[in-house]
mmCIF file as gemmi writes it, N, C-alpha and C atoms, coordinates in Angstrom:
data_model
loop_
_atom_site.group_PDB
_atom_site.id
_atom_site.type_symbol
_atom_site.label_atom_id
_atom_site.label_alt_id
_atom_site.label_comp_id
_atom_site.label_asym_id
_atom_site.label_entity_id
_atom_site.label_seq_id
_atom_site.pdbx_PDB_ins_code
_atom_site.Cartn_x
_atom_site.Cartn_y
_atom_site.Cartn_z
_atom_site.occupancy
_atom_site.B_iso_or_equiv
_atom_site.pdbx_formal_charge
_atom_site.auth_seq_id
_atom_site.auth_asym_id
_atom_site.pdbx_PDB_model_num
ATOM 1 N N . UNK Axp A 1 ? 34.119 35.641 23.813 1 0 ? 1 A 1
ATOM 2 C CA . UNK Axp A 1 ? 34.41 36.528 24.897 1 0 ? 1 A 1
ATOM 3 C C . UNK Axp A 1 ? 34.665 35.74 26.164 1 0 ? 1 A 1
ATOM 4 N N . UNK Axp A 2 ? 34.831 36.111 26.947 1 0 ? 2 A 1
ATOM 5 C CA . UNK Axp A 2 ? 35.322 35.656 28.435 1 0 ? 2 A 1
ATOM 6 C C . UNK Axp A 2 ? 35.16 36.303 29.758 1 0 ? 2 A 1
ATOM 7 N N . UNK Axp A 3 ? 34.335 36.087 30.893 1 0 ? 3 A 1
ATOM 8 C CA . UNK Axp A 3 ? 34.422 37.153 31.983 1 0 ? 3 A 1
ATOM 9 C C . UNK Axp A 3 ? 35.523 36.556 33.098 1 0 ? 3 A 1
ATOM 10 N N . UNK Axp A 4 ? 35.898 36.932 34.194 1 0 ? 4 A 1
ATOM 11 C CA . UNK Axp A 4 ? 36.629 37.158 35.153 1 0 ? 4 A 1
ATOM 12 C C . UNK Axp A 4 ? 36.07 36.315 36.44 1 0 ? 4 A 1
ATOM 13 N N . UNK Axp A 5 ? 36.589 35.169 36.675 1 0 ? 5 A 1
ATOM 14 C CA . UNK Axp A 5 ? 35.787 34.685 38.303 1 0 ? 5 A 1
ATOM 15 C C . UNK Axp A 5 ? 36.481 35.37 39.506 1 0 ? 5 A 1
ATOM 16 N N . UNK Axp A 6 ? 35.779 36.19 40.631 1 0 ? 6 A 1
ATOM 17 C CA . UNK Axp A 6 ? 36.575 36.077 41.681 1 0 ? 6 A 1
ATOM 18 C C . UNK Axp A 6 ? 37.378 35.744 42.361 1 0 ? 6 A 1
ATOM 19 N N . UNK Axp A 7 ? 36.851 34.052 42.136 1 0 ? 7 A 1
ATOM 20 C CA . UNK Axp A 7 ? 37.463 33.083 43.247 1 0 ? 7 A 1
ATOM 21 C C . UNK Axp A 7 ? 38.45 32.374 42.405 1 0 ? 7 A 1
ATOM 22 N N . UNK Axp A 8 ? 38.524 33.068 41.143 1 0 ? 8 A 1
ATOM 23 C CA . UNK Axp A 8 ? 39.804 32.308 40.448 1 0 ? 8 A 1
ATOM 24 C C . UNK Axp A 8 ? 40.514 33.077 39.483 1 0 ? 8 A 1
ATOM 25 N N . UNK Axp A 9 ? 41.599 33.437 39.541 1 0 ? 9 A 1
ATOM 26 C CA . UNK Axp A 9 ? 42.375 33.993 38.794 1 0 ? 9 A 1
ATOM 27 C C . UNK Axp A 9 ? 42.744 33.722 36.808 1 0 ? 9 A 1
ATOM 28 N N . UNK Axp A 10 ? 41.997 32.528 36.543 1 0 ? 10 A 1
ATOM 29 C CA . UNK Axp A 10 ? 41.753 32.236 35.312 1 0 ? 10 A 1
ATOM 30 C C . UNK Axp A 10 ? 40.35 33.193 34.524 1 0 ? 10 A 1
ATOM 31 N N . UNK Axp A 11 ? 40.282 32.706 33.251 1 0 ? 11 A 1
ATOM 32 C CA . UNK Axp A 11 ? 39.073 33.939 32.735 1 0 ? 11 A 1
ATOM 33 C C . UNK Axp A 11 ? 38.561 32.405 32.142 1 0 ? 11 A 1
ATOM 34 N N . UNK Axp A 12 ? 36.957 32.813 32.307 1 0 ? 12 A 1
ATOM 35 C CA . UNK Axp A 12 ? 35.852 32.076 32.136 1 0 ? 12 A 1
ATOM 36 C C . UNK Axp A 12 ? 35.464 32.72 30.715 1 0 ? 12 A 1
ATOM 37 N N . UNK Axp A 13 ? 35.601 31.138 29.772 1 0 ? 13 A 1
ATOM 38 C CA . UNK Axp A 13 ? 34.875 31.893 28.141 1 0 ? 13 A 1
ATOM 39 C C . UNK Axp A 13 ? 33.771 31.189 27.873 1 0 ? 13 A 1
ATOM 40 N N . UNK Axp A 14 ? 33.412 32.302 27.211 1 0 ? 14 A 1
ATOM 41 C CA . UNK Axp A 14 ? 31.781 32.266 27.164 1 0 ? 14 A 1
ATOM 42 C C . UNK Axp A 14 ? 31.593 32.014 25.504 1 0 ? 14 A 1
ATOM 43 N N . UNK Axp A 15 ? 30.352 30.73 25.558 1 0 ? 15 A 1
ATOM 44 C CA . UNK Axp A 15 ? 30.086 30.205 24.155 1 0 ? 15 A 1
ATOM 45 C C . UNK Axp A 15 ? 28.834 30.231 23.839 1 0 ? 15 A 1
ATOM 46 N N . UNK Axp A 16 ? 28.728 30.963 22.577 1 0 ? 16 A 1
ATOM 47 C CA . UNK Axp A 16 ? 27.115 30.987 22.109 1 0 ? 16 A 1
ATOM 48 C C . UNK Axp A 16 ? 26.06 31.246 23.209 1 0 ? 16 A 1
ATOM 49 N N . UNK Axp A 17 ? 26.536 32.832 23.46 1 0 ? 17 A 1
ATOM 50 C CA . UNK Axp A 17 ? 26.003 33.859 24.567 1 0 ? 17 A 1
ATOM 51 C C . UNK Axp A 17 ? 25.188 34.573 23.46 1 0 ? 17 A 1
ATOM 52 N N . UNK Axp A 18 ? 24.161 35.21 23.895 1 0 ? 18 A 1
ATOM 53 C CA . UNK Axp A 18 ? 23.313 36.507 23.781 1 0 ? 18 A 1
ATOM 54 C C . UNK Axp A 18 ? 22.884 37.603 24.487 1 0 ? 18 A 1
ATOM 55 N N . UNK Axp A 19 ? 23.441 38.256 24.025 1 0 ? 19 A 1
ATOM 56 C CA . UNK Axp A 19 ? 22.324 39.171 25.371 1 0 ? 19 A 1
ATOM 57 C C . UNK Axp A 19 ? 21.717 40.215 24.942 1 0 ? 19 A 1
ATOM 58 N N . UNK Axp A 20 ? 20.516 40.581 25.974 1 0 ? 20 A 1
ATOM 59 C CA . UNK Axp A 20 ? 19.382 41.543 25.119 1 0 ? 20 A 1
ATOM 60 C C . UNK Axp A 20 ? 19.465 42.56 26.041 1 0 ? 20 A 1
ATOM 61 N N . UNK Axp A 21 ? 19.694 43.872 26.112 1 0 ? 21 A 1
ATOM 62 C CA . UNK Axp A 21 ? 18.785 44.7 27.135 1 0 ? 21 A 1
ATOM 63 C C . UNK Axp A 21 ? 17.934 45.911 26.101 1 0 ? 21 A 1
ATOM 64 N N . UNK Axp A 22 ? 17.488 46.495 27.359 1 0 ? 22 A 1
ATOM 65 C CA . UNK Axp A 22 ? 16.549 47.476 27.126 1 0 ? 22 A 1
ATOM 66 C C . UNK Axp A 22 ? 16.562 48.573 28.291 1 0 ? 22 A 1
ATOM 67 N N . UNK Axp A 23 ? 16.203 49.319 27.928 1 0 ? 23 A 1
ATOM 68 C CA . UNK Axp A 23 ? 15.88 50.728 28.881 1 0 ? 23 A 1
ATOM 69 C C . UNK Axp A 23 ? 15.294 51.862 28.364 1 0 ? 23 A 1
ATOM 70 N N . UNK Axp A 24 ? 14.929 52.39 29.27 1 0 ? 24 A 1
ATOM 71 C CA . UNK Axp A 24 ? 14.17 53.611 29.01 1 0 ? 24 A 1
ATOM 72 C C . UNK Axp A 24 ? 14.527 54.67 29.748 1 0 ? 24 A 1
ATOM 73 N N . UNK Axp A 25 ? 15.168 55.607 28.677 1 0 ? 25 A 1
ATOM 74 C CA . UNK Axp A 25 ? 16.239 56.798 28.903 1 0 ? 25 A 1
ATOM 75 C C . UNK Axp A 25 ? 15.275 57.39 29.689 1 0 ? 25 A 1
ATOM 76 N N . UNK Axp A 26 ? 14.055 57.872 29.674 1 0 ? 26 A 1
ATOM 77 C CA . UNK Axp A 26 ? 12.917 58.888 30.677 1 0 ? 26 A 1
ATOM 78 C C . UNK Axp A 26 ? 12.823 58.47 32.026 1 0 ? 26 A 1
ATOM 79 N N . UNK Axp A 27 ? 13.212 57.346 32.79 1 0 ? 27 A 1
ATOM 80 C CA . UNK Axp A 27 ? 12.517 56.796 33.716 1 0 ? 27 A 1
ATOM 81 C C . UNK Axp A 27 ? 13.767 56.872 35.081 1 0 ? 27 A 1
ATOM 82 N N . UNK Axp A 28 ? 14.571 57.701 35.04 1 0 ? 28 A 1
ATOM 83 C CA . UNK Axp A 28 ? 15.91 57.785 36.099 1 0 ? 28 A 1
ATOM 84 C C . UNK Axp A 28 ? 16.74 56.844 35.533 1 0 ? 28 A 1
ATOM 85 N N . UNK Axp A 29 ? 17.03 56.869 34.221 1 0 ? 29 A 1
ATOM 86 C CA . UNK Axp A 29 ? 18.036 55.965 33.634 1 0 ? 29 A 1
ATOM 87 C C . UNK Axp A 29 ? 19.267 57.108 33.921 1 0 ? 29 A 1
ATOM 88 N N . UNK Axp A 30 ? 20.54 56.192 34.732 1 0 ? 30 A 1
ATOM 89 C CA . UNK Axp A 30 ? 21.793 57.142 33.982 1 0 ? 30 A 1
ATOM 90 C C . UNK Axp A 30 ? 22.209 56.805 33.104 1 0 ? 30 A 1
ATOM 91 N N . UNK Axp A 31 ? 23.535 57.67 32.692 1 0 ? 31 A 1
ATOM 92 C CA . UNK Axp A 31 ? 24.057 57.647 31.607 1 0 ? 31 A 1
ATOM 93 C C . UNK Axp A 31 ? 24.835 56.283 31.586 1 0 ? 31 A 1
ATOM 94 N N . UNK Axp A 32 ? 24.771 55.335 30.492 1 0 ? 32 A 1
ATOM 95 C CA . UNK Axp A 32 ? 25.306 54.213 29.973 1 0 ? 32 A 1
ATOM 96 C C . UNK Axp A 32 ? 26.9 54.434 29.685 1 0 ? 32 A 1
ATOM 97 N N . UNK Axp A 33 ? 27.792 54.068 30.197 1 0 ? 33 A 1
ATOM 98 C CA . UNK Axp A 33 ? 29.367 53.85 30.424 1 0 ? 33 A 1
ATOM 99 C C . UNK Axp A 33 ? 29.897 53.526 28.614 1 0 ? 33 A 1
ATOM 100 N N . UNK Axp A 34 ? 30.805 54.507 27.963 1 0 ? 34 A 1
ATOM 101 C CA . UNK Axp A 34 ? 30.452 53.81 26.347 1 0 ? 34 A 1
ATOM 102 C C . UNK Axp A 34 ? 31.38 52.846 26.303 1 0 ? 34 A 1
ATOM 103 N N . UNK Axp A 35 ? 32.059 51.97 27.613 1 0 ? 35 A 1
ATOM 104 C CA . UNK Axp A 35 ? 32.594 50.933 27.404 1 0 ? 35 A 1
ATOM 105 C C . UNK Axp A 35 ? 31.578 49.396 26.897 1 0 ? 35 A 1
ATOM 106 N N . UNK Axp A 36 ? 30.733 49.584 27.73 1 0 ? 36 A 1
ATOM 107 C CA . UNK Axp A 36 ? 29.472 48.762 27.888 1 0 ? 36 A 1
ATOM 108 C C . UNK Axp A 36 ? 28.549 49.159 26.909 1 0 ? 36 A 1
ATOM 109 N N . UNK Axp A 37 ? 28.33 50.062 26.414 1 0 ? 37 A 1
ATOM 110 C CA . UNK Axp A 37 ? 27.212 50.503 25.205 1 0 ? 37 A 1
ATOM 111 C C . UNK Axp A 37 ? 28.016 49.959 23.915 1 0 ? 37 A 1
ATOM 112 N N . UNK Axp A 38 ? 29.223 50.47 23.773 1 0 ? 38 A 1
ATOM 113 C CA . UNK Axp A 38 ? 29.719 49.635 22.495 1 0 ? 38 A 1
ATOM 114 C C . UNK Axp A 38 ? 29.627 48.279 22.613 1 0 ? 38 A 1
ATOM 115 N N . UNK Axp A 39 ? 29.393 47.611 23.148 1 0 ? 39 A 1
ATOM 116 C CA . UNK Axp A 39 ? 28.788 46.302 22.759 1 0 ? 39 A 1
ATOM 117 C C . UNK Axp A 39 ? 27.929 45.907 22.124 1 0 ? 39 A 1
ATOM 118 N N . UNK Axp A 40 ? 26.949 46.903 22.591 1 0 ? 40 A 1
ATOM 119 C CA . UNK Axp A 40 ? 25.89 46.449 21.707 1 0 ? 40 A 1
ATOM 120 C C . UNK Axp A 40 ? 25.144 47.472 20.167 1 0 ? 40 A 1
ATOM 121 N N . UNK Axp A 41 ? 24.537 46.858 19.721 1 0 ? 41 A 1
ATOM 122 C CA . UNK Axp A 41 ? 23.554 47.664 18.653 1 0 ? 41 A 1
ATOM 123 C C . UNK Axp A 41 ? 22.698 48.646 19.203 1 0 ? 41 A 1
ATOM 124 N N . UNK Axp A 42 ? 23.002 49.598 19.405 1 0 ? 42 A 1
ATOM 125 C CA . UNK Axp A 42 ? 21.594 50.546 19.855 1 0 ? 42 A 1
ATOM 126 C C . UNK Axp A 42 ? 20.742 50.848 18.345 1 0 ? 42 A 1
ATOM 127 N N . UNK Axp A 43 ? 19.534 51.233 19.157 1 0 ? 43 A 1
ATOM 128 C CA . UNK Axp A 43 ? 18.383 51.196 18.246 1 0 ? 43 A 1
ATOM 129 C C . UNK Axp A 43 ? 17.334 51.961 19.149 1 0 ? 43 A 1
ATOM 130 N N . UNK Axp A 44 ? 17.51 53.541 18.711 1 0 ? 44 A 1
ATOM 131 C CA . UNK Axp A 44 ? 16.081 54.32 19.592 1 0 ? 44 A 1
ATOM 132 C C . UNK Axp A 44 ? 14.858 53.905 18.825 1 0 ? 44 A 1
ATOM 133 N N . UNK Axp A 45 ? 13.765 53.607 19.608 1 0 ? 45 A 1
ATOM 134 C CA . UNK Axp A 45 ? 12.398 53.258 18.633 1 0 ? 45 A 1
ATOM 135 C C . UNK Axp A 45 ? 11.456 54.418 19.589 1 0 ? 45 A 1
ATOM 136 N N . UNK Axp A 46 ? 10.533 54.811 18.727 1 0 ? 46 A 1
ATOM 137 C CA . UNK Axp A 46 ? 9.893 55.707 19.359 1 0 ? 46 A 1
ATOM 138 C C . UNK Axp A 46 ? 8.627 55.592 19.745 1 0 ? 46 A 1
ATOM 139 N N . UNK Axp A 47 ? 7.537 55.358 20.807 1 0 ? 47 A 1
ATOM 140 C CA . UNK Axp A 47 ? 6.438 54.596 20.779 1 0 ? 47 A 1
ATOM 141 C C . UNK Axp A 47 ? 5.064 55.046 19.502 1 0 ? 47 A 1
ATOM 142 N N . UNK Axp A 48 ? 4.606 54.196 19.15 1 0 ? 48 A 1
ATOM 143 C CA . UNK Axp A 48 ? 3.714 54.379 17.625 1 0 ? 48 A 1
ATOM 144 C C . UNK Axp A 48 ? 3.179 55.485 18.109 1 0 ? 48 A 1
ATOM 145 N N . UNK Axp A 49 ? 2.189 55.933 17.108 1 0 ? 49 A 1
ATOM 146 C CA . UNK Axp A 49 ? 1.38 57.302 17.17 1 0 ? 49 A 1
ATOM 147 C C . UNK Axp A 49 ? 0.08 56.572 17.521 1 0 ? 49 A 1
ATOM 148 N N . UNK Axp A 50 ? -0.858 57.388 17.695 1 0 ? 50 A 1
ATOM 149 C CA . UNK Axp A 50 ? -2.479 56.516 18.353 1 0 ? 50 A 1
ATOM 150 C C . UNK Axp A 50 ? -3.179 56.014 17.088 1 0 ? 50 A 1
ATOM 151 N N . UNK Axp A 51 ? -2.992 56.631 15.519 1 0 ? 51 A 1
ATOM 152 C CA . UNK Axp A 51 ? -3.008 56.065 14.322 1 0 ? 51 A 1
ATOM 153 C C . UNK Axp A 51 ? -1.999 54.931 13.721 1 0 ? 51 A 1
ATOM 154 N N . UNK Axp A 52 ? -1.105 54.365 14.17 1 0 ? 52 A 1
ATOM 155 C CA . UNK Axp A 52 ? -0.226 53.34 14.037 1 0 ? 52 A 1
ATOM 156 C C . UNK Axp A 52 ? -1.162 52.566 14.893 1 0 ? 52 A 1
ATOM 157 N N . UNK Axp A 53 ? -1.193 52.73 16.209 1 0 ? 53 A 1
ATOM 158 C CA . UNK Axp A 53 ? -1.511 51.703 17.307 1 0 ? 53 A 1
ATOM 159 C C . UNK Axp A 53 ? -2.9 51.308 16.922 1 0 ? 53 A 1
ATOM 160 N N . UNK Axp A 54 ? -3.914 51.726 16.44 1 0 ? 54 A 1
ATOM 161 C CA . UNK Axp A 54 ? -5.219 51.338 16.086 1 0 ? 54 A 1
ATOM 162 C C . UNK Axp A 54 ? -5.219 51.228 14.736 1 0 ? 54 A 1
ATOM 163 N N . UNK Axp A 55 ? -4.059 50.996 13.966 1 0 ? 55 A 1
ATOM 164 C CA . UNK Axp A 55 ? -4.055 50.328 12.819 1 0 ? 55 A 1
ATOM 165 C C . UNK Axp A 55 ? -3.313 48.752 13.285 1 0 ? 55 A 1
ATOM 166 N N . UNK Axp A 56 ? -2.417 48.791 13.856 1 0 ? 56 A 1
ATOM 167 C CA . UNK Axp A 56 ? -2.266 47.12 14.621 1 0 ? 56 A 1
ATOM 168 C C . UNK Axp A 56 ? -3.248 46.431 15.321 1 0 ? 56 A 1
ATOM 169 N N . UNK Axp A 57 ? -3.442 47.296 16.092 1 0 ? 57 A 1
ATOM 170 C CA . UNK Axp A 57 ? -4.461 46.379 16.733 1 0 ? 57 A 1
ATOM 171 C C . UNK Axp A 57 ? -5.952 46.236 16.401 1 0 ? 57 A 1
ATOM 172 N N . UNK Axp A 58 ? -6.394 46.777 15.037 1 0 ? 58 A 1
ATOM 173 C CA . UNK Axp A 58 ? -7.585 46.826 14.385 1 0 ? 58 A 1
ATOM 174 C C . UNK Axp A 58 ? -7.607 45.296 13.554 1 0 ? 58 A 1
ATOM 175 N N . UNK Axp A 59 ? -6.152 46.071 13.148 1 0 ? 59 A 1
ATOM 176 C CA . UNK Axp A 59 ? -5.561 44.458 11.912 1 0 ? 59 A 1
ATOM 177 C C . UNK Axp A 59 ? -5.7 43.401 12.693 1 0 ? 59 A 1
ATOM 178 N N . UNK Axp A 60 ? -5.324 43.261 13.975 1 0 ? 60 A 1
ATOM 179 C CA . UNK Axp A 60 ? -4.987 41.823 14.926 1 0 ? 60 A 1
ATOM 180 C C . UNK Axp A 60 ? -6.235 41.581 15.305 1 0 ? 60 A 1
ATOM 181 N N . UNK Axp A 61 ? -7.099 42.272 15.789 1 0 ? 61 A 1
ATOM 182 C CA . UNK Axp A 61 ? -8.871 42.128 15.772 1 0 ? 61 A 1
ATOM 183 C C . UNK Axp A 61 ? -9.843 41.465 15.416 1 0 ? 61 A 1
ATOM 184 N N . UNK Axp A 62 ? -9.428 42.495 13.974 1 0 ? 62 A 1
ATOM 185 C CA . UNK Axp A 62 ? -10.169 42.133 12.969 1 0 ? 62 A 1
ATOM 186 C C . UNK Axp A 62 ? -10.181 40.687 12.212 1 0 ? 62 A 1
ATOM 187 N N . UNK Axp A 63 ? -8.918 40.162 12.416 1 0 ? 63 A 1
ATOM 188 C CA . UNK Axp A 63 ? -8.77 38.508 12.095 1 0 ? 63 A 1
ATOM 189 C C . UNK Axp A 63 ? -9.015 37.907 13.015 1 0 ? 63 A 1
ATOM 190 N N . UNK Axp A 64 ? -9.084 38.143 14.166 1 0 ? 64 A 1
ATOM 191 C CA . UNK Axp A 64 ? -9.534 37.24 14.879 1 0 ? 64 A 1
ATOM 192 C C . UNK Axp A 64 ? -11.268 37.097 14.989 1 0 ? 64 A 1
ATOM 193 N N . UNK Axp A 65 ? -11.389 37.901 14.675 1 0 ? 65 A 1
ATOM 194 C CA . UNK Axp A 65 ? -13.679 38.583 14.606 1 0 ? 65 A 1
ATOM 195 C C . UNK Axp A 65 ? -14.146 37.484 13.183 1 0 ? 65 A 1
ATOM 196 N N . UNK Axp A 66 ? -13.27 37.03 12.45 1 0 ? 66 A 1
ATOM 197 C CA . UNK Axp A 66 ? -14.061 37.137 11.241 1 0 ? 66 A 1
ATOM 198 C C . UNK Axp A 66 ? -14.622 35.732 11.152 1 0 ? 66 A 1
ATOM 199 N N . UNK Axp A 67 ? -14.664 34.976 12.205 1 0 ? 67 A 1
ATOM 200 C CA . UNK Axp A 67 ? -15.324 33.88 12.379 1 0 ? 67 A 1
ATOM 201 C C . UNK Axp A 67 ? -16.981 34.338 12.758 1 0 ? 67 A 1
ATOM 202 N N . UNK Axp A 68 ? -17.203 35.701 13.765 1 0 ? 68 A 1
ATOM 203 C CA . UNK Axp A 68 ? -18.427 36.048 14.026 1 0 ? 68 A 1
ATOM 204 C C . UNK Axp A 68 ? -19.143 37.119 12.502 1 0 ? 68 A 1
ATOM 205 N N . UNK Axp A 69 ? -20.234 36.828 13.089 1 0 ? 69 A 1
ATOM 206 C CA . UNK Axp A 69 ? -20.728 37.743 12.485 1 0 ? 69 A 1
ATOM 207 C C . UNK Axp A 69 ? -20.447 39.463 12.162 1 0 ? 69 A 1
ATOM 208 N N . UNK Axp A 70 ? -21.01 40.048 11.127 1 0 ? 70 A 1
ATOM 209 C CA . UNK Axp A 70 ? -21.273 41.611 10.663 1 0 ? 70 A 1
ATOM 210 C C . UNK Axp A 70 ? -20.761 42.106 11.87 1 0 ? 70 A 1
ATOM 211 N N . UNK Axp A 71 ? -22.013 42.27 12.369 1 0 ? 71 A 1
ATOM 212 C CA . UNK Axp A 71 ? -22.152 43.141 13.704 1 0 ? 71 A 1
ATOM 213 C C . UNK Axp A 71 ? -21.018 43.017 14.357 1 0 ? 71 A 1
ATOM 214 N N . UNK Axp A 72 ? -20.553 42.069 15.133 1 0 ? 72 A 1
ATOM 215 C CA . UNK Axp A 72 ? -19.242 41.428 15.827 1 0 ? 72 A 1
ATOM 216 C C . UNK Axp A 72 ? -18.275 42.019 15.101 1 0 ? 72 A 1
ATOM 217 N N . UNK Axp A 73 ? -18.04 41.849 14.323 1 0 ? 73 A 1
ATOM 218 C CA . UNK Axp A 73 ? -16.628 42.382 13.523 1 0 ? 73 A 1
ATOM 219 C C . UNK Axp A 73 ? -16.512 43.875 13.486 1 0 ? 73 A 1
ATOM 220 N N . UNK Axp A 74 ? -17.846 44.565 13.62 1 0 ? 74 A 1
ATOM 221 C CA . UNK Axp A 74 ? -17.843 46.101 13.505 1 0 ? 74 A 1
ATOM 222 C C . UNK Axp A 74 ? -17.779 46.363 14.954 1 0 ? 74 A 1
ATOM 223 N N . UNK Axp A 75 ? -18.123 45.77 16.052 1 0 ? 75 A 1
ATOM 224 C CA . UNK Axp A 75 ? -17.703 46.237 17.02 1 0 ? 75 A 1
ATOM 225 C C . UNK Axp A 75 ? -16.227 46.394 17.556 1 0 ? 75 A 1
ATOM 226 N N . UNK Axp A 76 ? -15.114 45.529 16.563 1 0 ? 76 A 1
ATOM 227 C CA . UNK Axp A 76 ? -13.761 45.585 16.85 1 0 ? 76 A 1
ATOM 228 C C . UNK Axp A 76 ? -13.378 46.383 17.393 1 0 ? 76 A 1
ATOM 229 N N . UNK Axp A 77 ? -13.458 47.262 15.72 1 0 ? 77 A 1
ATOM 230 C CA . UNK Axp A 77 ? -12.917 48.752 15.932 1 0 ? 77 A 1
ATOM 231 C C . UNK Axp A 77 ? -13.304 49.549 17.134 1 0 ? 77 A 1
ATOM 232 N N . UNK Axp A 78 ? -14.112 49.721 17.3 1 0 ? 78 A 1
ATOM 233 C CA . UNK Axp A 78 ? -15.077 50.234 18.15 1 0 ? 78 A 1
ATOM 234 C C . UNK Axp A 78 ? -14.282 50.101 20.002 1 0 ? 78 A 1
ATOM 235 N N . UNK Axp A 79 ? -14.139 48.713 19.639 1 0 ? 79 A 1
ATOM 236 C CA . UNK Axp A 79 ? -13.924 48.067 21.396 1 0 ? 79 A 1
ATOM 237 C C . UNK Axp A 79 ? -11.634 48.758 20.748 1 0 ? 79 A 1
ATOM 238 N N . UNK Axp A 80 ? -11.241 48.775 20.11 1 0 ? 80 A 1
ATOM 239 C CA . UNK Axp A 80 ? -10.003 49.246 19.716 1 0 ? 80 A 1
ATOM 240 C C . UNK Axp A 80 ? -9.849 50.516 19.985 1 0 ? 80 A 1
ATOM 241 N N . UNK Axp A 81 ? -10.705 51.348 19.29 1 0 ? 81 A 1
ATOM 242 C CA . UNK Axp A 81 ? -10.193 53.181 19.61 1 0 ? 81 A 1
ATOM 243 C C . UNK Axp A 81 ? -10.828 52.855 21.377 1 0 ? 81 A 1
ATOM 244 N N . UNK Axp A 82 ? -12.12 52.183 21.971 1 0 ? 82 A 1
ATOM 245 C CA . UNK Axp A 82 ? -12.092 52.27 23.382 1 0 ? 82 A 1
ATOM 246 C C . UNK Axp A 82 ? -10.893 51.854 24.384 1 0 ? 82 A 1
ATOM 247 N N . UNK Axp A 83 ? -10.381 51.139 24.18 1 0 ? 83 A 1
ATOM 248 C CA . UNK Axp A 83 ? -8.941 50.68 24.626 1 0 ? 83 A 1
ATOM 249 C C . UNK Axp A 83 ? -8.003 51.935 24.696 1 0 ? 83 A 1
ATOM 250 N N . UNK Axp A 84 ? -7.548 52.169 23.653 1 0 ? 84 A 1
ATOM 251 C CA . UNK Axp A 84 ? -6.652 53.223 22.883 1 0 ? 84 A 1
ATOM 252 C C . UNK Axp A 84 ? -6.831 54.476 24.05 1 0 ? 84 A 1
ATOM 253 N N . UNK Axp A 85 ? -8.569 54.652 24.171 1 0 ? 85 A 1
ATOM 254 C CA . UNK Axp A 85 ? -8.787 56.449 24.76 1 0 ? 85 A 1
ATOM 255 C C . UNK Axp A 85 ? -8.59 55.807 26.3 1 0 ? 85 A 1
ATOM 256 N N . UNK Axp A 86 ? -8.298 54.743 26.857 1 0 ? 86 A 1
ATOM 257 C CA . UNK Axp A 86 ? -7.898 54.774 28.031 1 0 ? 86 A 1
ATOM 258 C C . UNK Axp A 86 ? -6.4 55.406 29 1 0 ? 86 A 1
């Protein structure tokens, strides 16, 4: 691809570019131009449920606890759904 310089009437090409965005349609997003959206891959993801989210972060926890003891490791969960109800 190639963009456009101001100050010069030649086109600038572009090599082993990436680009990432993101947005969030709820937050005073406008509407995306579908010149500029066809570029990319869209992909709606929808945020986990509170049973997804305290199954990740129980799992990620819980491996990290298992150096401590019983007790310690059962408080994971515990300190996880407390997080979660915040």
């Amino acid at each position: 691809g190639h963009i456009h310089d101001v100050s010069k009437p030649q086109p600038k090409e572009l090599l082993d570019a990436h680009y990432l965005a993101a947005m969030n349609p709820g937050a005073g997003s406008g509407p995306v131009n579908p010149r500029l959206q066809r570029l990319f891959a869209t992909f709606a993801v929808l945020f986990p449920s509170d049973e997804a989210l305290t199954t990740i972060y129980s799992t990620i926890l819980t491996g990290h606890l298992r150096a401590f003891s019983v007790p310690i490791q059962d408080l994971g969960k515990k300190l996880v759904r407390a997080a979660l109800s915040l």
